[in-house]
NUDO-666933 format. One record per residue: residue in three letters; x, y, z of N, C-alpha, C in turn. Coordinates in steps of 0.001 Angstrom, whole numbers, padded with zeros to 6 digits, always signed. Example, Ala and Ser with C-alpha at 12.3 -4.5 7.8 and 13.67 -1.06 7.14 Angstrom:
residues 2
ALA+013190-005690+007800+012300-004500+007800+013200-003300+007800 SER+012850-002250+007080+013670-001060+007140+012900+000030+007870 
END
This chain:
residues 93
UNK+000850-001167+000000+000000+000000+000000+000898+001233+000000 UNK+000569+002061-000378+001160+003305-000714+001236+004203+000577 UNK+002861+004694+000991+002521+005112+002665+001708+006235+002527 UNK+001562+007057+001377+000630+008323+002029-000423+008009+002276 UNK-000942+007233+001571-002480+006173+001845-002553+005609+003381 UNK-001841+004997+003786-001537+004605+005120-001767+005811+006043 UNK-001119+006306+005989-000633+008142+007072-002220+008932+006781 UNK-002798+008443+005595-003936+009520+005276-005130+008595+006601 UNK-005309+007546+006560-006113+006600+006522-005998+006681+008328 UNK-004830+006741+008600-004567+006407+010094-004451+007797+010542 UNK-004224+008888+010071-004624+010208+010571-006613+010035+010632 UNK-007034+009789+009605-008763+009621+010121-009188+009102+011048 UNK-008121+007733+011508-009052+006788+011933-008535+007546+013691 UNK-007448+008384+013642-006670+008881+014627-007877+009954+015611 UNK-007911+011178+014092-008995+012500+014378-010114+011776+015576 UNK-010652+010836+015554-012123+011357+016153-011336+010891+017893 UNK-010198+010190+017749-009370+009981+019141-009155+011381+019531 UNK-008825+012080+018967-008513+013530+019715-009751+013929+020475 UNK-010701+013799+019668-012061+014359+020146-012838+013942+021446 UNK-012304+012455+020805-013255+011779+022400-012825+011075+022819 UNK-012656+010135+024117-012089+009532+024958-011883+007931+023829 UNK-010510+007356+023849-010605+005775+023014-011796+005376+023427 UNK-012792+004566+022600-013591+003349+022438-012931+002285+023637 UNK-014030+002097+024908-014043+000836+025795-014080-000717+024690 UNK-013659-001552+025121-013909-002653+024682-015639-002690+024326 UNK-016564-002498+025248-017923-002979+025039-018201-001983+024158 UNK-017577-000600+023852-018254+000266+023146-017765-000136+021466 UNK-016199-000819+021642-016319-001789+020204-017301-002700+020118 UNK-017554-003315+020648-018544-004862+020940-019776-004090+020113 UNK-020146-003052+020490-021561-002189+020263-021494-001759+018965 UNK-020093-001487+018505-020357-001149+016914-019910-002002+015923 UNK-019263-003408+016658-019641-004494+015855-021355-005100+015600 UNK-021921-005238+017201-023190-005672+017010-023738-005059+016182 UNK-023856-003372+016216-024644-002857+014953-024252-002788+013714 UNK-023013-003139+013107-022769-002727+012113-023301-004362+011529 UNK-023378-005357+011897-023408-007243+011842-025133-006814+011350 UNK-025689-006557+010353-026615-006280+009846-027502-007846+010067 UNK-026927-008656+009166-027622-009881+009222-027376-010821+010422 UNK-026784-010274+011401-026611-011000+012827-025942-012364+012813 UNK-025245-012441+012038-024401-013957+011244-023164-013841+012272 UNK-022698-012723+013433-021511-012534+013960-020050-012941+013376 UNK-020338-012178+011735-018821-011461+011455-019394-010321+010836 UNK-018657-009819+010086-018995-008512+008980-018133-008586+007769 UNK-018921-008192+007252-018395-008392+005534-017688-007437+005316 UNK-017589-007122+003890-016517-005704+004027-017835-004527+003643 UNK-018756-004580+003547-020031-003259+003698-020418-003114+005025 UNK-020256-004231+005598-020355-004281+007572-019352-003467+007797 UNK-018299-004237+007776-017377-003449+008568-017055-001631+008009 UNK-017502-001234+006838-017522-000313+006241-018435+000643+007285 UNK-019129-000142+007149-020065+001063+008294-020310+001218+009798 UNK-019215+000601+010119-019229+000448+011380-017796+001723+011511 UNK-017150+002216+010155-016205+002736+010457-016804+004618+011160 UNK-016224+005360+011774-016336+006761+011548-016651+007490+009847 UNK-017010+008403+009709-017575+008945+008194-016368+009404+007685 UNK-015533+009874+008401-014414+010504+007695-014004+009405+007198 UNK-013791+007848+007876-012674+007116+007574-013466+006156+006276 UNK-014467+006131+006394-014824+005344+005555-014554+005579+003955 UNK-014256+006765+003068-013587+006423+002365-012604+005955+001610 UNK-011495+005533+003207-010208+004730+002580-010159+003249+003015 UNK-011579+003139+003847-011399+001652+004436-011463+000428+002922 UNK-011780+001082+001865-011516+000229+001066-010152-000226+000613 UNK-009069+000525+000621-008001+000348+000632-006964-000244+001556 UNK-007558-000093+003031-007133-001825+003703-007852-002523+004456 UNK-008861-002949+003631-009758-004154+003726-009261-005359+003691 UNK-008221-005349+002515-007694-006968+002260-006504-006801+003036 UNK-005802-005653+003030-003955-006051+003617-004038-005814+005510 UNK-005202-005166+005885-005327-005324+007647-006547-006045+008144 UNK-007552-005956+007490-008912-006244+008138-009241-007617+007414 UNK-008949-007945+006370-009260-009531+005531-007832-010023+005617 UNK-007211-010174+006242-005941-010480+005777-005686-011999+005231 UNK-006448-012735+005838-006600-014437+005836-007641-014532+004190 UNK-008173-013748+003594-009435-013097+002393-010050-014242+002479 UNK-010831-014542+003848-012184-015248+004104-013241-014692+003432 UNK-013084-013058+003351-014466-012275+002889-014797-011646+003928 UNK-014724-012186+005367-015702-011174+006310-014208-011120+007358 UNK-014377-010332+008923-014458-010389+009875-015076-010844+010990 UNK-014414-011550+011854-015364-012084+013182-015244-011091+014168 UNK-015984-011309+015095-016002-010139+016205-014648-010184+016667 UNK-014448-011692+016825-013113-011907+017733-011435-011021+017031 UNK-012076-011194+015528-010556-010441+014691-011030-009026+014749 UNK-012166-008485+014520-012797-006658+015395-011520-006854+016219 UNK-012488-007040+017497-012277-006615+018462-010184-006842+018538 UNK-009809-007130+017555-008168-007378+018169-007437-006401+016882 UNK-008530-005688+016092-007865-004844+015205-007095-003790+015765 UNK-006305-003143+015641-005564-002269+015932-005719-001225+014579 UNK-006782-000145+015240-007243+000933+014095-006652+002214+014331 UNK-005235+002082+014169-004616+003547+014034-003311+003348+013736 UNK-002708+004316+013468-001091+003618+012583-000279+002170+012998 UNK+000210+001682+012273+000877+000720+012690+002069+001466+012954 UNK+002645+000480+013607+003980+000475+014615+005418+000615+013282 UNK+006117+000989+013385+007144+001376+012152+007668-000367+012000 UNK+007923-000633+011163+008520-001968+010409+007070-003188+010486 UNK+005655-002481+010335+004792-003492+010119+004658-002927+008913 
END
């Protein structure tokens, strides 16, 4: 992936952290449950799309497959949610 794409993507997903206190575990749990439309407990990539913040959602298409599908099952389980790490990666990932 292209780093400005990266830096753009993880500055969005960064912004709404300034604003408001990190997301509790249950308050992820809460925007997995709602975003899990068909209640199947994973999310597809239009699930997990909308479970993102508005700003971020126009680059979540761009790492769908290389952070969030990485295994390209097609979806997410709560259990791989909840262990995403949604803000820059660490230098040499």
């Amino acid at each position: 992936m292209k780093p400005l794409a990266v830096l753009t993507f993880a500055a969005l997903l960064a912004a709404p952290a300034f604003a408001q206190p990190p997301q509790t575990p249950e308050e992820r749990e809460a925007r997995f449950n709602a975003a899990d439309a068909n209640k199947d407990g994973k999310l597809d990539k239009a699930e997990f799309i909308s479970s993102l913040p508005a700003q971020a959602q126009a680059m979540a298409d761009q790492i769908w497959s290389s952070r969030v599908d990485a295994d390209g099952d097609g979806y997410v389980t709560k259990e791989q949610y909840m262990a995403l790490r949604m803000g820059p990666r660490p230098a040499g990932q």
